[in-house]
Structures are given as structure tokens and as C-alpha cells.
C-alpha positions as a Markdown table, in Angstrom:
| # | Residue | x | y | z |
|---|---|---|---|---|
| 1 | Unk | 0.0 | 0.0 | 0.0 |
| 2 | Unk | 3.1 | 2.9 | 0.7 |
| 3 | Unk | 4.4 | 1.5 | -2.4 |
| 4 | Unk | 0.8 | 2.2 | -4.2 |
| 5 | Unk | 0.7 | 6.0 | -2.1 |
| 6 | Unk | 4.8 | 6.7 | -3.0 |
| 7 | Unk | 4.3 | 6.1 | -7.0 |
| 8 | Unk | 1.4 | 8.4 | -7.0 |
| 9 | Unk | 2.9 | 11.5 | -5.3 |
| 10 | Unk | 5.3 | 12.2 | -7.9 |
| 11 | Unk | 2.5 | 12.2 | -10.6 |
| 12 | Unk | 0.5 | 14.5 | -8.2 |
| 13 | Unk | 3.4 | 16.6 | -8.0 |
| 14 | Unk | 3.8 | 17.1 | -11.6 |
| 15 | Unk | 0.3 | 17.6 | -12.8 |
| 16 | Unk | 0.6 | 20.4 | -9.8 |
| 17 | Unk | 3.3 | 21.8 | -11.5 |
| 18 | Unk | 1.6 | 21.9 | -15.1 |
| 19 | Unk | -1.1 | 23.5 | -13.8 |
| 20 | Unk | 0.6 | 26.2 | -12.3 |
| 21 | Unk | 2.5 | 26.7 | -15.4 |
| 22 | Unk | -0.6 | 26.6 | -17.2 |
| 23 | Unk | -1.7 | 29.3 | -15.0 |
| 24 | Unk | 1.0 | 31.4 | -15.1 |
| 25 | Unk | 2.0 | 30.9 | -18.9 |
| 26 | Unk | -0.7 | 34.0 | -19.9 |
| 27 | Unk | 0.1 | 37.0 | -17.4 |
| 28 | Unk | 4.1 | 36.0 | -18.7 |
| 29 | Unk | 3.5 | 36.3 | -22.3 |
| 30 | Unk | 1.4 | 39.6 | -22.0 |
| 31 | Unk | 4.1 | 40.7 | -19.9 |
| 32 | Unk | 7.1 | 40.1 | -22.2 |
| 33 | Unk | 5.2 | 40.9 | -25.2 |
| 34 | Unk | 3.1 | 44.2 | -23.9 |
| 35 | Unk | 6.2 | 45.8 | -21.2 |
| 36 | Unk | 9.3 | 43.7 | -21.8 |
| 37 | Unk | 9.2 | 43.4 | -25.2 |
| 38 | Unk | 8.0 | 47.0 | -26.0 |
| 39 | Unk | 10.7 | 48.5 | -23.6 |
| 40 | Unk | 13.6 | 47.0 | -25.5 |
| 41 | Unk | 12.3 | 48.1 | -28.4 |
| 42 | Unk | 11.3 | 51.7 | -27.2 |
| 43 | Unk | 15.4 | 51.5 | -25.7 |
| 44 | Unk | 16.6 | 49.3 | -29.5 |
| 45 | Unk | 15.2 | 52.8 | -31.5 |
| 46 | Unk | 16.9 | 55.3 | -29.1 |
| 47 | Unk | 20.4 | 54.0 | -29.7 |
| 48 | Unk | 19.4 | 54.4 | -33.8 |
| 49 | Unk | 20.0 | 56.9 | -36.4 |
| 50 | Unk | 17.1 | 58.8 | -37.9 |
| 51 | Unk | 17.1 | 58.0 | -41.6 |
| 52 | Unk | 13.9 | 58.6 | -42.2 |
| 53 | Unk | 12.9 | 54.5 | -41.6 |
| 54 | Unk | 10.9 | 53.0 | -39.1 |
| 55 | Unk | 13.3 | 51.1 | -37.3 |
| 56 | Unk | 16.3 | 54.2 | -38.0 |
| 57 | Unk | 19.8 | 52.9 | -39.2 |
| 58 | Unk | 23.3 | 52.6 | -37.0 |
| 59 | Unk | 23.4 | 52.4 | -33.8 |
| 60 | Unk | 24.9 | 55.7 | -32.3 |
| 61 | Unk | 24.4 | 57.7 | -28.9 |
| 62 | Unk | 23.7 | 61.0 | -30.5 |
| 63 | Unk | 20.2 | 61.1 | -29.6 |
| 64 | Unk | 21.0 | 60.9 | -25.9 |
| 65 | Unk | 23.8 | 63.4 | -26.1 |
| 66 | Unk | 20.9 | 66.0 | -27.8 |
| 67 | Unk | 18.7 | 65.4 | -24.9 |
| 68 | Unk | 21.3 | 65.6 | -22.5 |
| 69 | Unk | 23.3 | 68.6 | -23.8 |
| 70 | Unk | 20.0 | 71.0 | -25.5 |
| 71 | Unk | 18.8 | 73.1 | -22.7 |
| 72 | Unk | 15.4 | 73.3 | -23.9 |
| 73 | Unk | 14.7 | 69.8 | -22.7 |
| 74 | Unk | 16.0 | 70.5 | -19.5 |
| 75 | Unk | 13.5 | 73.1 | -19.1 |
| 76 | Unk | 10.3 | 71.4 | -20.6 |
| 77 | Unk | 11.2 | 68.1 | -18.2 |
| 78 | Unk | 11.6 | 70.4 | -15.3 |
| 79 | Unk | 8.3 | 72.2 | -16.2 |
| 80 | Unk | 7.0 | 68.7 | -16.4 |
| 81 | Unk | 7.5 | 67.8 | -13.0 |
| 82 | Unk | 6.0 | 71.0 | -11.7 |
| 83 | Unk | 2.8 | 70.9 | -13.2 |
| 84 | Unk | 2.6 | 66.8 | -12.0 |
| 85 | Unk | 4.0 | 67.8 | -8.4 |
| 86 | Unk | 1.1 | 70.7 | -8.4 |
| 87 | Unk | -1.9 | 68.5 | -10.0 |
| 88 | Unk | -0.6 | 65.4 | -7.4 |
| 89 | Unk | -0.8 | 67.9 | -4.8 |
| 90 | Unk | -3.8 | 69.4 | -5.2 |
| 91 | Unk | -5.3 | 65.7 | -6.5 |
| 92 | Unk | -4.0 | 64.7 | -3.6 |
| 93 | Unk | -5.4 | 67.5 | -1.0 |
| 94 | Unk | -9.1 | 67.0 | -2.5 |
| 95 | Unk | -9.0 | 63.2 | -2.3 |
| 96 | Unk | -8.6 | 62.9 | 1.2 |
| 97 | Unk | -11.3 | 64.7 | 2.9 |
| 98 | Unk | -13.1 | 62.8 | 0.3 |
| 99 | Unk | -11.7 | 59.8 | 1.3 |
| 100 | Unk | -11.8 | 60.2 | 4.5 |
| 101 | Unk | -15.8 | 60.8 | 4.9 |
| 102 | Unk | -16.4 | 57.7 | 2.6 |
| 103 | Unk | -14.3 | 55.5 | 5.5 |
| 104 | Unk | -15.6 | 57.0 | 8.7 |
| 105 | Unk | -19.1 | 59.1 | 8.3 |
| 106 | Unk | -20.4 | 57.7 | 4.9 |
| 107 | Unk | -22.1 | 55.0 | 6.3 |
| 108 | Unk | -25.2 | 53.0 | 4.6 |
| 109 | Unk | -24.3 | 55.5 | 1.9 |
| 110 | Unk | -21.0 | 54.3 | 1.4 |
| 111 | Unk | -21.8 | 52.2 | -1.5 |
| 112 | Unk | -23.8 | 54.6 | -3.6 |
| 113 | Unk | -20.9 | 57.2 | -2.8 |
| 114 | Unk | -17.9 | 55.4 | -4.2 |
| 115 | Unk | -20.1 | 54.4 | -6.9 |
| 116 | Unk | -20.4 | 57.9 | -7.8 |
| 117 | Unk | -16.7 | 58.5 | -7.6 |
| 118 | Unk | -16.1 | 55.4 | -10.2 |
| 119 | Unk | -18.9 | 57.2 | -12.4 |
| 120 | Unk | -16.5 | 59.4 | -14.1 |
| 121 | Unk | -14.4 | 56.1 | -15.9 |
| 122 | Unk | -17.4 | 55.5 | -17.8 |
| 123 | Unk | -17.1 | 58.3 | -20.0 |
| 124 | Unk | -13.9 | 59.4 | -22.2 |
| 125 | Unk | -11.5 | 60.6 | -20.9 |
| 126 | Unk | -11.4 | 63.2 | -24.1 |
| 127 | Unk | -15.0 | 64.2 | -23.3 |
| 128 | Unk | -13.9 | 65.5 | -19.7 |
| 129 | Unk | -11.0 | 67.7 | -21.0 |
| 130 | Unk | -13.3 | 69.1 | -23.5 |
| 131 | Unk | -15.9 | 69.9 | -20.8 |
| 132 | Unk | -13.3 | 71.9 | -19.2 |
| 133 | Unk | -12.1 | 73.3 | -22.4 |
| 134 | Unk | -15.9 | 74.8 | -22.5 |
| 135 | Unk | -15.9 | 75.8 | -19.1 |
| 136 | Unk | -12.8 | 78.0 | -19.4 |
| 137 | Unk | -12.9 | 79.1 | -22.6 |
| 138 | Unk | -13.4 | 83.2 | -23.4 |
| 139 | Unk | -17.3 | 82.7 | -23.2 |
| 140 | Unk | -17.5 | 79.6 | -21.3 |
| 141 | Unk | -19.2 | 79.0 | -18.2 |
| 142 | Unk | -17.0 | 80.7 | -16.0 |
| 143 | Unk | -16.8 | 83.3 | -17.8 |
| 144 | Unk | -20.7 | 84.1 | -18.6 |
| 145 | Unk | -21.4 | 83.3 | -14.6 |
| 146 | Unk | -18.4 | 85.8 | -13.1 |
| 147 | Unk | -20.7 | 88.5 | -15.5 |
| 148 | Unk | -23.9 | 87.7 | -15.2 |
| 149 | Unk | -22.8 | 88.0 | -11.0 |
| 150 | Unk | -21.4 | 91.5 | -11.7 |
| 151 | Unk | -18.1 | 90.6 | -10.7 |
| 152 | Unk | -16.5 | 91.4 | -14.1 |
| 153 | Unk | -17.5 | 93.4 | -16.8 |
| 154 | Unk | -16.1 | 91.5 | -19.7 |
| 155 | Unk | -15.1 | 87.9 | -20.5 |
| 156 | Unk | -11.2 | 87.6 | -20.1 |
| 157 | Unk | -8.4 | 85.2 | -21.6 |
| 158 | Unk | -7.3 | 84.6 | -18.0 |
| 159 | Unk | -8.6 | 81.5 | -17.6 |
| 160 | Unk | -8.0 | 79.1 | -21.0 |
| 161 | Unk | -4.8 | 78.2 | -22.5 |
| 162 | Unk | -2.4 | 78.5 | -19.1 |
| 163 | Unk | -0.7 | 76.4 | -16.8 |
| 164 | Unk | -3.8 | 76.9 | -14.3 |
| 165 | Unk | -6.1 | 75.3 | -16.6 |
| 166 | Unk | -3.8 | 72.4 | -17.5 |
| 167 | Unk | -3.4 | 71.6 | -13.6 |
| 168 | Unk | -6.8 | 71.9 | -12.9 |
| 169 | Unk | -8.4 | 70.1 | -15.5 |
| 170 | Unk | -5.6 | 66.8 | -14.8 |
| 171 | Unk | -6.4 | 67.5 | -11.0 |
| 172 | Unk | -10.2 | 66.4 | -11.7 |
| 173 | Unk | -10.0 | 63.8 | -14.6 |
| 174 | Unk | -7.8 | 62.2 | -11.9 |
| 175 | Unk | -9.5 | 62.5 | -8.8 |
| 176 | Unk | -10.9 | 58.9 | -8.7 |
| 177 | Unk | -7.4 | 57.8 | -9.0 |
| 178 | Unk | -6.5 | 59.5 | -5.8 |
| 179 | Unk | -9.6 | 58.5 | -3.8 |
| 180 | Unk | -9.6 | 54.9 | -4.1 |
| 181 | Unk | -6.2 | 54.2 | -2.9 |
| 182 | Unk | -6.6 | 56.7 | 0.5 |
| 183 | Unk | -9.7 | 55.1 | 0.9 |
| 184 | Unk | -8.6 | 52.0 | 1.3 |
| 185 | Unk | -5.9 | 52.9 | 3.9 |
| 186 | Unk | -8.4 | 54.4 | 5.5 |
| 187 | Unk | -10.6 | 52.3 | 5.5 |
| 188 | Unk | -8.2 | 49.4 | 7.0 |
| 189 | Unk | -6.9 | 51.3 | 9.9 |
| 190 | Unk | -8.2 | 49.0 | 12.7 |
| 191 | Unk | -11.2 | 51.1 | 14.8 |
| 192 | Unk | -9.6 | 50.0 | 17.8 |
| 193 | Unk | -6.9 | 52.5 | 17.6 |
| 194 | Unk | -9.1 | 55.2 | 17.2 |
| 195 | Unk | -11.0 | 53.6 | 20.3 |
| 196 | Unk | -7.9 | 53.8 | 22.3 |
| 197 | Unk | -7.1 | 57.1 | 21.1 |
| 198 | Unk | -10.3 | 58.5 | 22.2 |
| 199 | Unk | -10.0 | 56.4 | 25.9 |
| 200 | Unk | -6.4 | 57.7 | 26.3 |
| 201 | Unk | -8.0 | 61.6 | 26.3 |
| 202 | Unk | -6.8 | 62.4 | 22.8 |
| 203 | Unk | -9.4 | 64.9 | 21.0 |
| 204 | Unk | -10.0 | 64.0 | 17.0 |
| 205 | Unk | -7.5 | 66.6 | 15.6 |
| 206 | Unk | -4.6 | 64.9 | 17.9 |
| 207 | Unk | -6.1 | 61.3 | 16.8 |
| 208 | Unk | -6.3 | 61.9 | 13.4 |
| 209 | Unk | -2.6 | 63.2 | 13.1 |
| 210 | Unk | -1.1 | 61.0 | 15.3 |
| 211 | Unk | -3.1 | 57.6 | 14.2 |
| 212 | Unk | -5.2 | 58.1 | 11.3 |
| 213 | Unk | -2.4 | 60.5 | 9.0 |
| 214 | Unk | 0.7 | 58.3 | 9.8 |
| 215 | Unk | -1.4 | 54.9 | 9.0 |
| 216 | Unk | -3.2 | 56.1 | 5.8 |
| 217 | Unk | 0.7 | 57.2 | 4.3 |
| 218 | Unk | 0.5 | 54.1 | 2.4 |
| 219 | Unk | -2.5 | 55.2 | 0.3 |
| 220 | Unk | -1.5 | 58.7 | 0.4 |
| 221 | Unk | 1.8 | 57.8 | -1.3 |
| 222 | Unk | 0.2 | 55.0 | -3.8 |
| 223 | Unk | -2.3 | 57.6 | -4.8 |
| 224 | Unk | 0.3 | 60.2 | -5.1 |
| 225 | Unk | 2.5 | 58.2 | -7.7 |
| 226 | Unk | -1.0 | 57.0 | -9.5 |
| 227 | Unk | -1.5 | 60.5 | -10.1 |
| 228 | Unk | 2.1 | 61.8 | -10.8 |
| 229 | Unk | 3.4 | 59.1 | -13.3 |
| 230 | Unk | 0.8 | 59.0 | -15.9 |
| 231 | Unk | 1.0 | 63.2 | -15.8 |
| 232 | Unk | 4.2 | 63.8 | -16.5 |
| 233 | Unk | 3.6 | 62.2 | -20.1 |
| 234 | Unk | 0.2 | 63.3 | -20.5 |
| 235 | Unk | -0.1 | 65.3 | -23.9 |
| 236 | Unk | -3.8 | 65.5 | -24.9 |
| 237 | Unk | -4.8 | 68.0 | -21.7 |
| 238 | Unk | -1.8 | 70.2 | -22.2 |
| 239 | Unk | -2.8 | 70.4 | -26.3 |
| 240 | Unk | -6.3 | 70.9 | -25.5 |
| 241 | Unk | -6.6 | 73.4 | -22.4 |
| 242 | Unk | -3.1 | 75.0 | -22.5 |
| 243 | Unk | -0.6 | 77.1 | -24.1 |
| 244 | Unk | 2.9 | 77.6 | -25.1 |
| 245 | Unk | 3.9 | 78.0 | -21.4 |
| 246 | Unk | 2.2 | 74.6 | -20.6 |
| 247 | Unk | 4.1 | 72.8 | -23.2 |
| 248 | Unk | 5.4 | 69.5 | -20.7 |
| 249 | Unk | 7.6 | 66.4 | -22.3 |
| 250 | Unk | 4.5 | 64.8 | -23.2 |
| 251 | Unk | 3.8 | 67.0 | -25.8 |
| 252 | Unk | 7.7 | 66.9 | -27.4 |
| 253 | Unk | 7.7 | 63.6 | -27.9 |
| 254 | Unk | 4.2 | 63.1 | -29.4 |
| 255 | Unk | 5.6 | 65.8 | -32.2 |
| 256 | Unk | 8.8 | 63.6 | -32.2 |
| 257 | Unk | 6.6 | 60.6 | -33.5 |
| 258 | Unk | 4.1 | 62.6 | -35.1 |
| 259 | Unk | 5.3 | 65.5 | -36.9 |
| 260 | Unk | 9.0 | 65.6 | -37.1 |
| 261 | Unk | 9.1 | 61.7 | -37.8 |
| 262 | Unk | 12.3 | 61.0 | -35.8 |
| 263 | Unk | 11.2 | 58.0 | -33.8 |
| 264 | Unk | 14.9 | 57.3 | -32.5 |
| 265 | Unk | 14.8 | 60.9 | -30.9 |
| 266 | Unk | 11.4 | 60.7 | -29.8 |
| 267 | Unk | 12.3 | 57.2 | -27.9 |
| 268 | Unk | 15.4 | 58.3 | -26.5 |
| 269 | Unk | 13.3 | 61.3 | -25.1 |
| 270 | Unk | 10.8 | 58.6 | -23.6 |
| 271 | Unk | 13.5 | 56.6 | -22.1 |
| 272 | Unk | 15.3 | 59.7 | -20.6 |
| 273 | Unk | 11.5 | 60.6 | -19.0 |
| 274 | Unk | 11.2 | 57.1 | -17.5 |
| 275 | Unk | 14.8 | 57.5 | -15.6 |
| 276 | Unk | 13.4 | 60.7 | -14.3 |
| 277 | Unk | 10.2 | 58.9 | -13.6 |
| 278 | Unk | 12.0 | 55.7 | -11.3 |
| 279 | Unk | 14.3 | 58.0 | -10.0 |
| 280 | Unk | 11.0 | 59.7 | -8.6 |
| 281 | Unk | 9.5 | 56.3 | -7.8 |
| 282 | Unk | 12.4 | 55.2 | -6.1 |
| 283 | Unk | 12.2 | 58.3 | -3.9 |
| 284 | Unk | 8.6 | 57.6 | -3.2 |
| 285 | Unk | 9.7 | 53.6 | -2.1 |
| 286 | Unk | 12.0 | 55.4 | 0.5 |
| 287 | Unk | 9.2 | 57.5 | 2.1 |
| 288 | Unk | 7.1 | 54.8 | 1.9 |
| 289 | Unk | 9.7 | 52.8 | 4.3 |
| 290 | Unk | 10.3 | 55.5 | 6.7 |
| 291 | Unk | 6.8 | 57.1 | 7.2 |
| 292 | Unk | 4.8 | 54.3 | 6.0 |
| 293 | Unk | 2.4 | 52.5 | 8.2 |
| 294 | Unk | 3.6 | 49.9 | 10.9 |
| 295 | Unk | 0.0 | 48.5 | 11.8 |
């Protein structure tokens, strides 16, 4: 009978084995083929020469050496990461009193709530910029309601086509991002601690900095990078709502692949944008160690 038990382990083992391969085999092929794969060849066309061709010709380090060297890029990436850092921010700073009401006070409403902060994904993302677009523009609906207040006499420019509008506009389109994570910190954070809090004398400002704010870092700093990493490449809100002064990297290498037709230059732009981006990520990782949550 062991011998019967022994000679069907090892065939256990092994179907075991398939399966898991089985079940691993898709996720690994879409992620060669869709990050792996399209990195390398995002990296293959920056070290090529533009000669007009898809895949360029030579290999040469020029393009990297334009980027590095022209200070014009310098000045777009570092405008870049200003407007991100401002929409994060301000995403940031709206999503968590949001956030927070939806984990503590929203109650039998809670459902319906986050319900209505998912209802923005299911329309385009295109359609909301343009929304904005109308709201801002020269006789938009700011505009038309600051008049028909009194407030000014006149429509003005002041709104449209400005660093304002860009931040603003990427601040709400990604909103949701930023309130799902926090929520979710939030909403982990064990209600004994605030019970203890409370029994200890602490009043709600002192517990909510000194338990909730230190144990919902985690979200805060997931919702932060959800925000910041897609912005910094964002191109269509920038073209739409802003001007020449909100021109971000985005936008230069769209026109690299677009217009101009230099795909080696516009990759080696994109792969110079993803160092900043991981050097900014790896920053984020170390804050995330030393204020993140120890519950």
C-alpha cells in the first residue's frame, strides 16, 4: 500500500506543477510581449540613427547626447515635474477629505458614494477635457457666470490656455485615481486605535494626526505616484486646455513621433523621461519605508 501511495505522489506533483505553469503561462507572455518586449524596443530605436525608416539605421548615442546637452529639454522636463507635483498635490489634497468621509461618516451611503466616484471612468476621458475646455474658454461658463454676478464686466483670456487650466483640468480627470487608494488605507486602519485614542484623552485633531495621518501614508503615497506618473507624459490635456507656457515632455515627444518623424529621438526622449520617472519612484519607495504604516 506505501508503495501504491509513494508512486502516485510524484504524478501529483507534476500535474501540480503543469497546472501552475498553465496558470502562469498567460500573465508572462502579456508581460514580455506588452512591457518587456515594447521596452527594449522603445530603448533598440533610441540608440538608432534617424534616416527617415521605421526602425532608424546605426546604432549611435547621439540622440542621448541631444537630450542631455539642448537646454530646452531640461527646461520642458523640469516644467513637467512642476505641473505633475502641483496636480498630485492638489489631486491629492481634494481626495482625502473625500476619502476620508467615505471610511468613517459615509455609512449605509458608502456604497452609492464610491459608486459615484467610479462614475467618471465611464465616460472618455477626451469628453472631460473638452468639458473643461468649455468651461474656461473666453465665453465659457466661467466666464458668462463671473458676469452675469457683476463681478466682471467683460469675458477675459485669464482662464484658458495656461498652466492653471492644465493643472486643474488633470487634477479632476484624476480625482478617482486619488480616492480609491486613500480610501482604502483608510478604511483598514483597525477602529480599535481610534477607540484607544479616544479612551487615552486624545481629541480628534490629535487622533487623526497622530493615528489616522501616519497609517493612511501608504494610500496617500500610492495615490500620489497613480496621479504623478501618468501626468508627466500626458499630452492631450496640455494640447487641448493650455498654451505655449504649458508645453510638458509629453507633448515633445508626441511631435517627435508625429510631426517631425524622428522615432529614435522621440524614444530616447521617452526613455530619458522614464529615468526621471524611477528615480521619482524610487524616492517615493524610501518615504514609503520610513513614514509608512507599521499596523
Amino acid at each position: 500500500m506505501s508503495s501504491i501511495v509513494a508512486s502516485e505522489v510524484p504524478a501529483e506533483s507534476g500535474s501540480s506543477s503543469g497546472f501552475r505553469f498553465a496558470m502562469l503561462l498567460p500573465g508572462g507572455l502579456v508581460t514580455f510581449f506588452l512591457i518587456l518586449f515594447a521596452l527594449g524596443l522603445v530603448l533598440f530605436l533610441a540608440l538608432r540613427g534617424n534616416d527617415g525608416s521605421l526602425l532608424g539605421a546605426g546604432f549611435t548615442a547621439d540622440n542621448f547626447i541631444t537630450v542631455i546637452s539642448d537646454p530646452l529639454y531640461w527646461t520642458v522636463t523640469l516644467r513637467s515635474l512642476v505641473i505633475a507635483g502641483l496636480v498630485t498635490l492638489a489631486t491629492v489634497v481634494t481626495a482625502y477629505p473625500v476619502a476620508y468621509y467615505l471610511a468613517f461618516h459615509a455609512g449605509r451611503r458608502r456604497g452609492l458614494l464610491l459608486f459615484l466616484v467610479t462614475l467618471p471612468f465611464w465616460t472618455s476621458y477626451l469628453l472631460r477635457v473638452f468639458a473643461w475646455k468649455i468651461v474656461l474658454a473666453y465665453n465659457g461658463v466661467l466666464n458668462s457666470a463671473l458676469i452675469e454676478s457683476g463681478i466682471w464686466s467683460e469675458p477675459t483670456l485669464a482662464f484658458l490656455n495656461t498652466p492653471a487650466a492644465v493643472v486643474v483640468t488633470l487634477a479632476h480627470a484624476y480625482a478617482p485615481f486619488a480616492i480609491l487608494p486613500i480610501y482604502v488605507a483608510l478604511d483598514t486602519i483597525p477602529k480599535s486605535l481610534l477607540e484607544a485614542a479616544s479612551d487615552l484623552g486624545a481629541r480628534p485633531f490629535t487622533a487623526f494626526r497622530r493615528v489616522v495621518l501616519p497609517n493612511s501614508m501608504p494610500g496617500v503615497l500610492a495615490a500620489a505616484l497613480v496621479v504623478f506618473v501618468p501626468t508627466v507624459g500626458d499630452y492631450v490635456t496640455p494640447a487641448m486646455v493650455g498654451g505655449p507656457a504649458s508645453t510638458i515632455i509629453g507633448s515633445l515627444i508626441q511631435s517627435q513621433f508625429g510631426k517631425a518623424n524622428d522615432w529614435p529621438f522621440g524614444a530616447a526622449l521617452s526613455v530619458c523621461v522614464m529615468m526621471v520617472i524611477l528615480c521619482v519612484v524610487l524616492v517615493a519607495r524610501d518615504a514609503d519605508r520610513r513614514f509608512g504604516s507599521r499596523t
